[in-house]
N, C-alpha and C positions, 0 to 999 in steps of 0.2 A: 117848294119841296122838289127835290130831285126827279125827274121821271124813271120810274121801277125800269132795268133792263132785262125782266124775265117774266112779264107780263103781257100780250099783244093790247090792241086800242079795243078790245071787248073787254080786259080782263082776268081770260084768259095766261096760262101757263104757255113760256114759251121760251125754247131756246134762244140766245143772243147770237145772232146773224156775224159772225166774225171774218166772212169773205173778203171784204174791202180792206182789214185790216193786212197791215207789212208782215211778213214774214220777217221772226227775230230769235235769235239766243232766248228762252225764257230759262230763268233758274228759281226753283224756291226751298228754303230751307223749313224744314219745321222742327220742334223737339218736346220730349215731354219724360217726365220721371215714372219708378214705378218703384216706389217704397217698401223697404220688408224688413222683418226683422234681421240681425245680421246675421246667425245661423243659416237662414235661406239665401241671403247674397253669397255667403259663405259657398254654400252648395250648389249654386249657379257659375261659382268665380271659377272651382272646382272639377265643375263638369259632372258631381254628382248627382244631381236631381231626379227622382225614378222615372220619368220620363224621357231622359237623355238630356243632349245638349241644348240647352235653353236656347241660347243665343244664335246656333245656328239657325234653329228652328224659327226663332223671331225674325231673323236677316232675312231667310226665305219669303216668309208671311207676309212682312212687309214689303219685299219688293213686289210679290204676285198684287198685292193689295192695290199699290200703285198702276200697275199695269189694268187693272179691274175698274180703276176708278170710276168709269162712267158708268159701267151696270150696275153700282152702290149709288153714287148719288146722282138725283134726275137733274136732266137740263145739263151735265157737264160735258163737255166735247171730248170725242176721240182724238188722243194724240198719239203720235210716232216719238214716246218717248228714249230720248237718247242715253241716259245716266240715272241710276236709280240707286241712288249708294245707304244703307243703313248700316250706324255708327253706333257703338256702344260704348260706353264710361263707367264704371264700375268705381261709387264714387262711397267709398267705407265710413266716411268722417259722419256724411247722410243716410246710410246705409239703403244705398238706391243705387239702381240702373237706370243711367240718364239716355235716352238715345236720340238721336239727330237722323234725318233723311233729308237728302238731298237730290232734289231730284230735276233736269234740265229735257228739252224739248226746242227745237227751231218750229217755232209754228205761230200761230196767228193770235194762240191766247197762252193762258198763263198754265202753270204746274202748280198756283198754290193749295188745290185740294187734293191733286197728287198726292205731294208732300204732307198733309196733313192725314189723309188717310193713311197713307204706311207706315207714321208713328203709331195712329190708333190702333191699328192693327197688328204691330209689333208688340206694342205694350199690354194687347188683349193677347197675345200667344205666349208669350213670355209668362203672365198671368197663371193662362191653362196650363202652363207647363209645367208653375211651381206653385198651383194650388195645392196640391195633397201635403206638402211642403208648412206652408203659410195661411189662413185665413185672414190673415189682417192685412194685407197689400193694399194699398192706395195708388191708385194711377192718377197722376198731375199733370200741373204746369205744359 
C-alpha cells in the first residue's frame, strides 16, 4: 500500500512538505452542471432572476472561492495564484448551466482543489440565486 502524504510517522495530520519540489506552470480545469427547469435557465439566460445577475454573481463567488481555498479545506497550500477564469454554457437541449474554472499557478504544487472549489462554489451561488426561482435544481457532474 501506498504511504498516506498527509499523515506524519505518528499518524498524525499533516501538511505535505513541497519545499524540494521545482517550481512549474500548474494548471487545473474543473466543471460541473446545475440543472433547472427551463423557465429558470430562461430567467438566468435573461438576466431576469429576482436576485440579479446570476452569472455575474457566480463568476465573482467562484473566483474569491478559489482564491480562499486553503482557509476551506485543511492541509491545502497557499498559492500565488495567477489565472482564475469561471466559464459559463448555458446549454438549453439539458436545460442546465455547465461551468468550467480554470485555474493556473507557477508554484510547487498543484491548483486542482482550486479549481474544484470555485465550480462548487459557483454552482452553490448560482443555486442561491435562483432558489426562489426553482426548488428542484440539481448540481452535477
Amino acid at each position: 500500500m501506498a504511504e498516506l502524504t498527509h499523515l506524519d510517522e505518528r499518524g498524525q495530520a499533516a501538511m505535505v512538505d513541497v519545499s524540494e519540489k521545482s517550481i512549474t506552470t500548474r494548471t487545473a480545469v474543473a466543471a460541473g452542471e446545475v440543472h433547472m427547469t427551463p423557465a429558470t435557465l430562461a430567467a438566468i439566460r435573461e438576466g431576469a432572476a429576482p436576485k440579479g445577475d446570476v452569472l455575474a454573481a457566480a463568476r465573482i463567488a467562484g473566483i474569491q472561492a478559489a482564491k480562499r481555498t486553503p482557509e476551506l479545506i485543511p492541509l491545502c497550500h497557499t498559492l500565488l495564484l495567477t489565472k482564475v477564469a469561471i466559464d459559463f454554457v448555458i446549454n438549453e437541449a439539458a436545460s442546465c448551466v455547465a461551468i468550467t474554472a480554470t485555474v493556473r499557478c507557477n508554484g510547487q504544487t498543484g491548483v486542482e482543489m482550486a479549481a474544484l472549489t470555485a465550480v462548487s462554489v459557483a454552482a452553490l451561488t448560482l443555486y442561491d440565486m435562483a432558489k426562489a426561482l426553482d426548488k428542484t435544481m440539481v448540481i452535477e457532474n
